[in-house]
C-alpha positions in Angstrom: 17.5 16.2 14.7 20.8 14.5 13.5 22.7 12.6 15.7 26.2 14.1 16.5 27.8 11.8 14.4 25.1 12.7 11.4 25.5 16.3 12.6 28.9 16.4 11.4 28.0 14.9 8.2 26.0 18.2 7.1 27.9 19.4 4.6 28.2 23.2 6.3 29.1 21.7 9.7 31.6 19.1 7.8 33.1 22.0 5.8 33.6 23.9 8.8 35.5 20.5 10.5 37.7 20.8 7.7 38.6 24.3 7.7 42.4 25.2 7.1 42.9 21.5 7.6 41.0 21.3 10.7 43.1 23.5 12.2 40.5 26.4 12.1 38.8 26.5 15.7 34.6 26.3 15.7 33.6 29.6 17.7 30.1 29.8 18.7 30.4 33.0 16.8 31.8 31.2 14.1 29.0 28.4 14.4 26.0 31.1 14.5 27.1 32.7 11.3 26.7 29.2 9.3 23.3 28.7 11.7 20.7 29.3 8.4 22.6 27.1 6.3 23.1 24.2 8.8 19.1 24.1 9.6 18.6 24.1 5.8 21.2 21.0 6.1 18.7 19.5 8.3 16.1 19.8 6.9 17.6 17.9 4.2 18.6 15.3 6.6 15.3 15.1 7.8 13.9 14.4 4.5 16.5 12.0 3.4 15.5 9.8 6.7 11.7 10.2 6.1 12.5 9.3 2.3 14.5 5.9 3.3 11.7 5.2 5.9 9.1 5.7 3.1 10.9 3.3 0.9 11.4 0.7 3.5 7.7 0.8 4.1 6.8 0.3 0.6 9.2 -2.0 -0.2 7.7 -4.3 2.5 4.1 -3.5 1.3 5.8 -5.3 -2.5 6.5 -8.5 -0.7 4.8 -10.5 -2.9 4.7 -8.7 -5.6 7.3 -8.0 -8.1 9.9 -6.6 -5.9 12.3 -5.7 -8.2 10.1 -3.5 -10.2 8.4 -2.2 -7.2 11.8 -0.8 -6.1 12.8 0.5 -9.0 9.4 2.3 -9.4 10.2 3.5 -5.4 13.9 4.8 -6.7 12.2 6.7 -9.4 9.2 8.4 -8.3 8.5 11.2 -6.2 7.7 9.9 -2.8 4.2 10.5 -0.8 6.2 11.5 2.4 2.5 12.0 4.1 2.3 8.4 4.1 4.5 8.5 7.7 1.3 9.9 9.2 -1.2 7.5 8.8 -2.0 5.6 11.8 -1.3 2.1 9.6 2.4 2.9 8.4 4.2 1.3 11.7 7.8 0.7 12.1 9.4 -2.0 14.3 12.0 -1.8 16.8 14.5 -5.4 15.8 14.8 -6.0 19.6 11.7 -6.2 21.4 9.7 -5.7 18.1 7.3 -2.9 19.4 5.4 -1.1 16.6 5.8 2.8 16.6 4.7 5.4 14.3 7.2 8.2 12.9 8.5 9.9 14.4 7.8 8.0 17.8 10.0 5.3 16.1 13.0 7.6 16.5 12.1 8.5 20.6 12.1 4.5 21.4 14.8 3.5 23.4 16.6 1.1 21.4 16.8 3.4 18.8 18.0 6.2 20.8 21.1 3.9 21.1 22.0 4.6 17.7 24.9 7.3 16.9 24.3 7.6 13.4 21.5 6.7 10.8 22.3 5.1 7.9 19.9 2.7 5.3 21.4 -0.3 7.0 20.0 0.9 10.4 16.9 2.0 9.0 16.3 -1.2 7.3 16.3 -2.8 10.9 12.8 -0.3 11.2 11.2 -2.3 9.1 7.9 -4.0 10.0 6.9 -7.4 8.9 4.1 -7.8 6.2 1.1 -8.5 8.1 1.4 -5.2 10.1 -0.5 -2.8 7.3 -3.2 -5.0 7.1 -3.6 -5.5 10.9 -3.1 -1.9 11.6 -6.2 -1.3 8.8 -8.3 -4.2 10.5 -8.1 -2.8 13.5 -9.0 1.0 12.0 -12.2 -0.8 10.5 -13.1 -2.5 13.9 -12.9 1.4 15.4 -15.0 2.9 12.8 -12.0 4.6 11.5 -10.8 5.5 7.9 -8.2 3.6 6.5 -6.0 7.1 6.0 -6.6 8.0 9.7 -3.5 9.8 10.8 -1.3 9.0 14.1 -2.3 11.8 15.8 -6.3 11.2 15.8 -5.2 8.1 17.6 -4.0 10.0 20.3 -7.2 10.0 21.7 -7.5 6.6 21.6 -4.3 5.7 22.8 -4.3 4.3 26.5 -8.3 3.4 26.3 -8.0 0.1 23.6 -7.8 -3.3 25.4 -7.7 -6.3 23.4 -10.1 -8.9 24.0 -8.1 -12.3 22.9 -8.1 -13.2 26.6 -4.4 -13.3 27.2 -3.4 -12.3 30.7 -0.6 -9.6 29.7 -3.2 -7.2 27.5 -6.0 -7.0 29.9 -4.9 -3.7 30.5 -5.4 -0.2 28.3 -2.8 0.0 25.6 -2.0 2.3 22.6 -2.7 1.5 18.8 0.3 0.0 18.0 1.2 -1.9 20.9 -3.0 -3.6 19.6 -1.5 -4.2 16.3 1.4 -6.3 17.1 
């Protein structure tokens, strides 16, 4: 769902603010009359956030290659937006760089401190280059496909422990805690 301030953004919701100079009070009656159109709004929103997120995740898959093209060819074509539910497309939080898929991403609670959503803040969600092929690594090493999607990892999730020996993951942990 949109944050309030993206809420008010929605083009029936912001045409409503605006009403008569913003002079018109918003009813509840008032509100449920426009309630069809503002959930189409959202849905919009929605897509617009999964299609930025889908572009910051390919755009990271071009580092190395020709950037500038792949970016264009991203701005151009019709996005995959299935691509969000495969167990290796992982986003990661700036701060304490935990690796979440969508829409977990969104529930984390660094995130959650964010009043609005805009490409500046999801280009913070951005994971580094190595995560893909880690996240497919580790898929291989279950005897997973590489298209395997987040939820089939919920079973999983809570029983992986990684075996480099470090002190701090001797206990169970999810997928993409493993990757990073």
């Amino acid at each position: 769902m949109p944050t309030f301030f993206d809420a008010c953004e929605l083009p029936t919701i912001a045409a409503m603010l605006l009403d008569n100079d913003a002079h018109t009070t918003i009813t509840e009656e008032r509100f449920l009359t426009q309630k069809e159109v503002i959930l189409t709004d959202i849905i919009g929103y929605q897509i617009k956030i999964k299609r930025e997120l889908v572009k910051r995740f390919l755009s990271q898959k071009a580092v190395g290659m020709d950037k500038q093209s792949t970016t264009a060819s991203i701005e151009n074509e019709e996005m995959d937006l299935s691509i969000l539910d495969r167990a290796t497309t992982l986003f990661g939080c700036w701060f304490c760089k935990t690796l979440l898929p969508y829409p977990d991403i969104f529930e984390h609670h660094h995130v959650k401190e964010f009043t609005a959503f805009s490409p500046a803040i999801l280009f913070r969600l951005q994971p580094r280059a190595n995560v893909e092929p880690t996240a497919v690594l580790l898929l291989n090493a279950l005897g997973l496909p590489e298209d395997t999607s987040v939820a089939a990892l919920d079973d999983v999730n809570g029983q992986l422990i990684c075996n480099c020996g470090h002190p701090a993951f001797r206990k169970p942990i999810d997928f993409g805690t493993l990757v990073s």
